[in-house]
C-alpha positions, 0 to 999 in steps of 0.5 A, spaced: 251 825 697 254 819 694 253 812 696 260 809 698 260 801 698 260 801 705 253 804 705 250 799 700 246 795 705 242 801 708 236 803 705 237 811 705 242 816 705 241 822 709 245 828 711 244 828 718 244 835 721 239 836 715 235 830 718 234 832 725 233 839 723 227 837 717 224 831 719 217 831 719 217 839 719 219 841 711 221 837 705 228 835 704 232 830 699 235 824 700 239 818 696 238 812 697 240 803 695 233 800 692 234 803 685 238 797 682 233 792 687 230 787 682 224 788 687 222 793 684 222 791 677 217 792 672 217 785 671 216 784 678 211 789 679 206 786 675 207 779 678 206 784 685 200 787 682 196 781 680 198 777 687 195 784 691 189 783 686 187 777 688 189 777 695 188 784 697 184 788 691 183 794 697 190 794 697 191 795 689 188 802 686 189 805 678 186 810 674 187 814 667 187 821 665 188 826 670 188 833 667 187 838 672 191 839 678 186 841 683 181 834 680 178 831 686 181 823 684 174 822 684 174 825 678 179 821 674 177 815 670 177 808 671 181 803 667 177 797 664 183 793 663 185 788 668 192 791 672 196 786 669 194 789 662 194 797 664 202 795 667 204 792 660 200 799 658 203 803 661 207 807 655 199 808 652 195 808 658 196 814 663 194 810 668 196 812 675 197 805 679 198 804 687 200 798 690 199 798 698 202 794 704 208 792 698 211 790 706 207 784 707 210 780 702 216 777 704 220 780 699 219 787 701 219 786 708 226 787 710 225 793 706 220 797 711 225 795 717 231 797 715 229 804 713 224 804 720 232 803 723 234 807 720 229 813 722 230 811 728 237 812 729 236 819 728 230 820 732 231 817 738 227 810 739 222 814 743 218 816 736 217 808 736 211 809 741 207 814 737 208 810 730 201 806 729 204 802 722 210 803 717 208 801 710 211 800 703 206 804 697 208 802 690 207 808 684 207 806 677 205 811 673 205 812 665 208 817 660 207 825 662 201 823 667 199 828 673 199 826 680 194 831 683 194 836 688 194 833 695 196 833 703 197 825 706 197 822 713 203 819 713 211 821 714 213 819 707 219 817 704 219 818 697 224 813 694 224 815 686 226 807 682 225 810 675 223 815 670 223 822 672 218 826 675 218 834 678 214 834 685 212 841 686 212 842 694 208 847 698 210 850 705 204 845 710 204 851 715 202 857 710 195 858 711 194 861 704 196 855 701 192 851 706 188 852 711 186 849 717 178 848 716 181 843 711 186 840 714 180 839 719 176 837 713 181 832 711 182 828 718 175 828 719 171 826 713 174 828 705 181 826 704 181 830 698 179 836 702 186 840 701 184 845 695 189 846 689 190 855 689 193 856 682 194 863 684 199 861 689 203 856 685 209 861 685 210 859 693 211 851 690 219 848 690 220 844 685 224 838 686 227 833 680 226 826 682 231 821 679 233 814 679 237 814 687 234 820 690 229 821 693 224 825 698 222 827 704 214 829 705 212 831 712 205 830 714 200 834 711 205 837 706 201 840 699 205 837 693 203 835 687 207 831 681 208 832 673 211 825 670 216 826 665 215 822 658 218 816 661 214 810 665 215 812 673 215 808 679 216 810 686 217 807 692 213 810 698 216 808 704 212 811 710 209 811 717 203 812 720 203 816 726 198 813 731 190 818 731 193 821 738 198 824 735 195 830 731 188 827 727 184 826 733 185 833 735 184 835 727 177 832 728 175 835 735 176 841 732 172 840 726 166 839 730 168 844 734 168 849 728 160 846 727 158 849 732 160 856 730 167 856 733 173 858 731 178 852 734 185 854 736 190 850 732 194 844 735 200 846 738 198 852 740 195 848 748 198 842 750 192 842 756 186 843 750 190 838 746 190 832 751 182 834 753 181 833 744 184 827 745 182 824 751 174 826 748 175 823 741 178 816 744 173 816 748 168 814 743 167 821 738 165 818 732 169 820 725 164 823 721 160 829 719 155 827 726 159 828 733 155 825 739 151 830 742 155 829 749 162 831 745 159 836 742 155 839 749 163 838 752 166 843 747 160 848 747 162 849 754 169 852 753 174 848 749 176 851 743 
């Protein structure tokens, strides 16, 4: 696909049949207008960081040296050099850095509204309703870094502004891969619950992220990045469903599992879906211990 001038102003450019067939079910490429913005400069980067950091530090995350590709982000060191710093450092580094909610600065606003339009356009307004926030994540990442093996909440929309990298991109509905207890695991109590299986990696697609493309990560899809010997930097631009939608029956049926059943998947009951929602936004707590009243209701049938 080529951007016309006429198609400057919009944010991505999707092949549409693609889009409708694809969306939110499996990956697909797309290009996009943000790769010559000056927003997402490196200059401008370090100013972004150093404000994030000072106004919203939860918004702001770096590390170093991730080595293996099913390490837990635990796992990976700490930078001890002030963001501004590791940024400048980058060549250096092998820092992986995350700047959250880049959209509540003005500048970055009309971004994440175009782009939202833009979704729209192709989904059908109803999608709107069961949409919770739409967010800009920023990554910068070093030289050759590895983004580690993982499944996210949000509907993404990888946008590549620098540098290289290859994603290598799982099919979310092979139970190989990934199965439902972590998925389960995943909503419920550990976001780094997807395990990486290295004896299934030929079942990965891999894609080149280039400067003007970019791609799309439906909910729940496994992947796993290789940067290439150039600084990166990416913008994610993404939505959150609301809980109702798909986690809240993913923690029902974690605490169904606790008891020693074996839950149906969702998707699979539309009744017993509704019934997982309707106990979870009840007042079922997110962690390890469900109340006991949820746990009594599952006892009697619901799976």
């Amino acid at each position: 696909m080529n951007v016309s001038q006429a198609e400057e102003t919009r944010v991505s450019i999707f092949d549409n049949n693609i889009f409708r067939e694809k969306f939110n079910r499996k990956w697909f490429d797309f290009e996009h207008t943000l790769a010559a913005n000056p927003l997402f400069s490196l200059e401008r980067l370090v100013a972004l960081a150093k404000l994030t950091a000072k106004l919203r530090p939860h918004d702001l995350y770096f590390d170093k040296g991730a080595s293996r590709i099913g390490q837990r982000w635990n796992e990976t060191p700490a930078c001890d050099l002030p963001i501004e710093e590791t940024i400048r450092k980058l060549e250096q580094e092998g820092a992986w850095i995350v700047m959250k909610h880049a959209e509540l600065d003005p500048a970055y606003e009309s971004i994440i509204h175009r782009t939202m339009s833009e979704v729209l356009e192709l989904t059908g307004r109803e999608m709107e309703r069961k949409v919770k926030f739409a967010e800009i994540i920023l990554f910068v990442t070093s030289p050759k870094r590895l983004t580690t093996y993982h499944i996210d909440r949000e509907c993404n929309f990888a946008a590549q502004i620098r540098g290289n990298k290859t994603i290598y991109m799982f099919d979310r509905e092979d139970r190989d891969v990934l199965t439902e207890p972590e998925i389960e695991r995943f909503w419920a109590v550990d976001n780094n619950a997807a395990v990486y299986k290295p004896h299934l990696q030929d079942r990965a697609e891999a894609f080149l992220l280039r400067p003007g493309n970019g791609i799309h990560i439906p909910v729940n899809c496994p992947h796993w990045l290789q940067n290439h010997d150039n600084v990166s930097i990416t913008a994610s631009l993404n939505f959150k469903f609301k809980d109702a939608v798909l986690g809240n029956v993913y923690r029902a049926n974690h605490a169904i599992r606790k008891l020693g059943i074996n839950p149906l998947p969702p998707g699979r009951s539309a009744s017993r879906d509704a019934v997982k929602r309707v106990l979870l936004g009840a007042g079922m707590a997110v962690s390890n211990a469900a109340p006991n009243w949820v746990l009594d209701r599952f006892k009697h049938g619901i799976r």
